[in-house]
N, C-alpha and C positions, 0 to 999 in steps of 0.2 A: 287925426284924433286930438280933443283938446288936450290942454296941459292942463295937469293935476295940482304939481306942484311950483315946477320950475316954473321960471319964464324963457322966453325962445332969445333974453339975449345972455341969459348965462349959459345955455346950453352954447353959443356963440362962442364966448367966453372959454370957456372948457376943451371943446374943439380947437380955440386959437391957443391958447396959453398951456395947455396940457394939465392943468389943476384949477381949482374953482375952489372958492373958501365962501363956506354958506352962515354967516355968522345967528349964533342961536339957533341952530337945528332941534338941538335936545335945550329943556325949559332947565331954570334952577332946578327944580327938585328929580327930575331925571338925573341931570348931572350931578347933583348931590348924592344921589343913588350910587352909581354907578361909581363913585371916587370911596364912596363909604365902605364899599364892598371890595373895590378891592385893596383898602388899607386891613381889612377883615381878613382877608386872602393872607397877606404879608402875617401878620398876627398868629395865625394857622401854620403857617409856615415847620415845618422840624428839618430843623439845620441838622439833626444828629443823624439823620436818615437820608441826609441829600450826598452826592456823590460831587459836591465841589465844582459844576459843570457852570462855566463862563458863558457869557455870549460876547463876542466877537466876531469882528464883522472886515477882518483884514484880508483880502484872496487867499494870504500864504497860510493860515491860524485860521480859517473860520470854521466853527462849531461845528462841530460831525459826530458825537461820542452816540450810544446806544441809549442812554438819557434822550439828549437831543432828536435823532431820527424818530424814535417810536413814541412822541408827545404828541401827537396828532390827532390822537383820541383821550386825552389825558388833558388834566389844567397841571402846571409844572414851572418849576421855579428855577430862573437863572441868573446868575451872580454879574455885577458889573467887574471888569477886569482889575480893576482896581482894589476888590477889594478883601483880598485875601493878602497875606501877609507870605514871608519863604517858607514857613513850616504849612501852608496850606488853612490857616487859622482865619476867623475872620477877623478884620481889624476893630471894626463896628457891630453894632446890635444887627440881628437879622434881616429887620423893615428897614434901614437903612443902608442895606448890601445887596439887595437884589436889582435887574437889569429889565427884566419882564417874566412877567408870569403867562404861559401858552402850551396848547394851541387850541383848546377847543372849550374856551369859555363862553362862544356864542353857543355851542351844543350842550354843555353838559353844567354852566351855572343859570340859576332862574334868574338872576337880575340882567346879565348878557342876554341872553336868552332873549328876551322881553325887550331888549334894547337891538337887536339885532334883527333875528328872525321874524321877530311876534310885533313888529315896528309899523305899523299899517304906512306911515310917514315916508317912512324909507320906502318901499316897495313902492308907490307913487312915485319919490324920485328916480324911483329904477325903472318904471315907467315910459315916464318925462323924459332921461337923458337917452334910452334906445341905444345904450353899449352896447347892449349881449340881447340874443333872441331866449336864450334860455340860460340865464345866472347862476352859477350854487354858490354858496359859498363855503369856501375849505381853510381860515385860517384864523382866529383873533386872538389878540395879544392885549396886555397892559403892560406898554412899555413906561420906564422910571426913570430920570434924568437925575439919578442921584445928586443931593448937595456936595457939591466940592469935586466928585468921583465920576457923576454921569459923565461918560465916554461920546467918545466924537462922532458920527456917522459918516462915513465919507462918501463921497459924489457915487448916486447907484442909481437904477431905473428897477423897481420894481419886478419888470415881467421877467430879469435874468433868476429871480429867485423863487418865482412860481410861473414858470415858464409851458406855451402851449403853441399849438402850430394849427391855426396863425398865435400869435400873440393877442393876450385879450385879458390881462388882470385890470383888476380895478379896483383902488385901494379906495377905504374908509378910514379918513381918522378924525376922532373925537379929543378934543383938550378938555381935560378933567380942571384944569387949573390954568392960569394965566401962563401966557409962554411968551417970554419976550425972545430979546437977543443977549441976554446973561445968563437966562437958563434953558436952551438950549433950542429956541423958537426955529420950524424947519423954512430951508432958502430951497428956491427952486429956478431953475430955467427954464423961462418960459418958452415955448414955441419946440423946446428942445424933441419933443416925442415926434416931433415931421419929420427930423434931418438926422437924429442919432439912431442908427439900428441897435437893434439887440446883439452884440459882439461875441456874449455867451452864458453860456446857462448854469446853473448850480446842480449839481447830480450827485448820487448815490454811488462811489466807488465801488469796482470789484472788490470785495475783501473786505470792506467796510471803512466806513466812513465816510467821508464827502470830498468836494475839489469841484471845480470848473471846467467844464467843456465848451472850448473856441467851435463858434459859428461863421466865424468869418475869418480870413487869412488877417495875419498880425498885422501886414501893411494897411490895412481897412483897418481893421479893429482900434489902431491906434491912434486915428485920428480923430480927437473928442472937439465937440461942438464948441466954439466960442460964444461969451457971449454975458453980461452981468447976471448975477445971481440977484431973487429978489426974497427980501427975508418978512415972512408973513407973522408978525405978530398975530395969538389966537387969545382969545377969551373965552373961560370957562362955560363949555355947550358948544362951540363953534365946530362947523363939522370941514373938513378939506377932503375934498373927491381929487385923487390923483390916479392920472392914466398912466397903465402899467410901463409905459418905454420914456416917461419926462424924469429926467434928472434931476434928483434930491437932494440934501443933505442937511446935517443940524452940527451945531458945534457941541464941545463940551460943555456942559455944567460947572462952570466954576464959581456959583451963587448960594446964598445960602436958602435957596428957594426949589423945591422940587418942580417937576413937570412929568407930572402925570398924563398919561394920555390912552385912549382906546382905540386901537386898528383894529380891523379887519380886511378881507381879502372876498375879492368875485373872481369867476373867470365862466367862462362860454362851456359848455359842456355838449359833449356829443350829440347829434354828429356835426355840430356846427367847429368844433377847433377838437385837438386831440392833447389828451394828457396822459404822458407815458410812466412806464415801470422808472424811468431813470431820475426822475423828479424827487428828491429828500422829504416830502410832505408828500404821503399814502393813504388813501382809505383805505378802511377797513371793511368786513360786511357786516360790522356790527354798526359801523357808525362809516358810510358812504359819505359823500357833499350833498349837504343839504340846498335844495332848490330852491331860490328866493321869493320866485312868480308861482302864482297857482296854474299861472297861463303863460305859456311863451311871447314874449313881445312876437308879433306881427313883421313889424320893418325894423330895420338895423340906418340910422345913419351914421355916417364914417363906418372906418375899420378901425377894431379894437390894434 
């Protein structure tokens, strides 16, 4: 079948490097959209009604609270760890303390919406690159690199956090705003998704709350890829397709410049991969994953 959108040596590309950065995917006034809205969101925001829920992202401390878990069908606001004070107060104005706003802004806001789903563009690239036979998508965020406060992301692959068997996420993200290497531009290793297995998964505790479950014995698990990290400066619109098992990571924010940015999430849906009860992000039967193709791709090359 021809190609739509890509061409056959970024698809190359993407299979060798395990990320692809599409620069100008979304036009000025898409991106305009999309940053406008959700500094709107922030605005909206009522501090007096939020339950003080961080997002962190450390194994031992990551986010698990009843806030957190049941956002999946909700747009929902969370705090950079930084920035509450010992009595729990915030230190800053509201639009300046939050980490990202999620998880279902591709579902439930019209300009996500439009920019996600309703994307003719994107669905051609979903096409073209022949991840998934049949895509939904179950997750998008507007993550914020606070000035001075945005937090560090440390070295993680994706499909541990939206995890499926086989493994088959596949991230979208969009730079609402310039991202260098002072405000918190993401590094990746390349080639890493061939030779790093998925070690373990992000899960839903008995009893509540969240924790990690090892897939592989500690002696495996503990040996991480070597290898230089390569740090992708983005320009506002610029889109990065990253395969759910390639190692990530962005630094802190210590600039006096934000970095806005738009994720979202694919993965393979039945009966092609399986997604279990133990997974932190659930449908609901009100709001299910939404399916990307009207038609299932045909051929799969590689394995997600």
């Amino acid at each position: 079948m021809a190609l739509e959108f890509l061409k056959q040596e970024q698809i190359a590309q993407f299979h060798r490097d395990g990320y692809l950065v599409i620069p100008g995917f979304f036009d000025e006034t898409e991106t305009d959209s999309l940053l406008s809205r959700s500094k709107q969101l922030l605005d909206e925001f009522d501090v007096d009604s939020h339950p003080k829920t961080k997002f962190t992202t450390g194994d031992d401390n990551h986010v698990g609270d009843d806030y957190f878990l049941t956002s999946g069908d909700k747009i929902r606001y969370f705090l950079e760890e930084d920035a509450l004070d010992d009595q729990g107060k915030l230190k800053r104005e509201k639009q300046k303390s939050i980490n990202k706003i999620g998880h279902a802004l591709h579902e439930l806001d019209p300009v996500f919406r439009k920019a996600t789903l309703g994307n003719d563009r994107l669905k051609a690239l979903v096409r073209d690159l022949k991840f998934h036979r049949s895509p939904v998508a179950l997750q998008s965020m507007v993550i914020i690199k606070q000035t001075y406060i945005g937090g560090e992301v440390p070295e993680h692959n994706d499909s541990t956090f939206l995890y499926t068997d086989p493994p088959s996420a596949l991230g979208f993200w969009i730079a609402l705003e310039k991202c260098t290497n002072q405000n918190g531009a993401l590094s990746f290793l390349p080639g890493s998704h061939l030779i790093a297995p998925i070690t373990k998964r992000f899960v839903r505790v008995p009893g509540g709350g969240t924790g990690f479950e090892q897939l592989l014995p500690p002696e495996e698990a503990q040996k991480a890829p070597e290898g230089e990290y390569i740090l992708e400066e983005c320009n506002p619109g610029d889109l990065v397709l990253i395969h759910g098992a390639v190692l990530h990571k962005s630094e802190k924010n210590l600039s006096p410049n934000t970095r806005f940015a738009y994720t979202f999430h694919m993965i393979e849906s039945a009966p092609y991969a399986n997604y279990d009860e133990k997974n932190w992000l659930q449908p609901t039967p009100a709001m299910p994953f939404s399916r990307v193709l009207d038609e299932p791709n045909p051929v799969v090359i590689g394995k997600a």
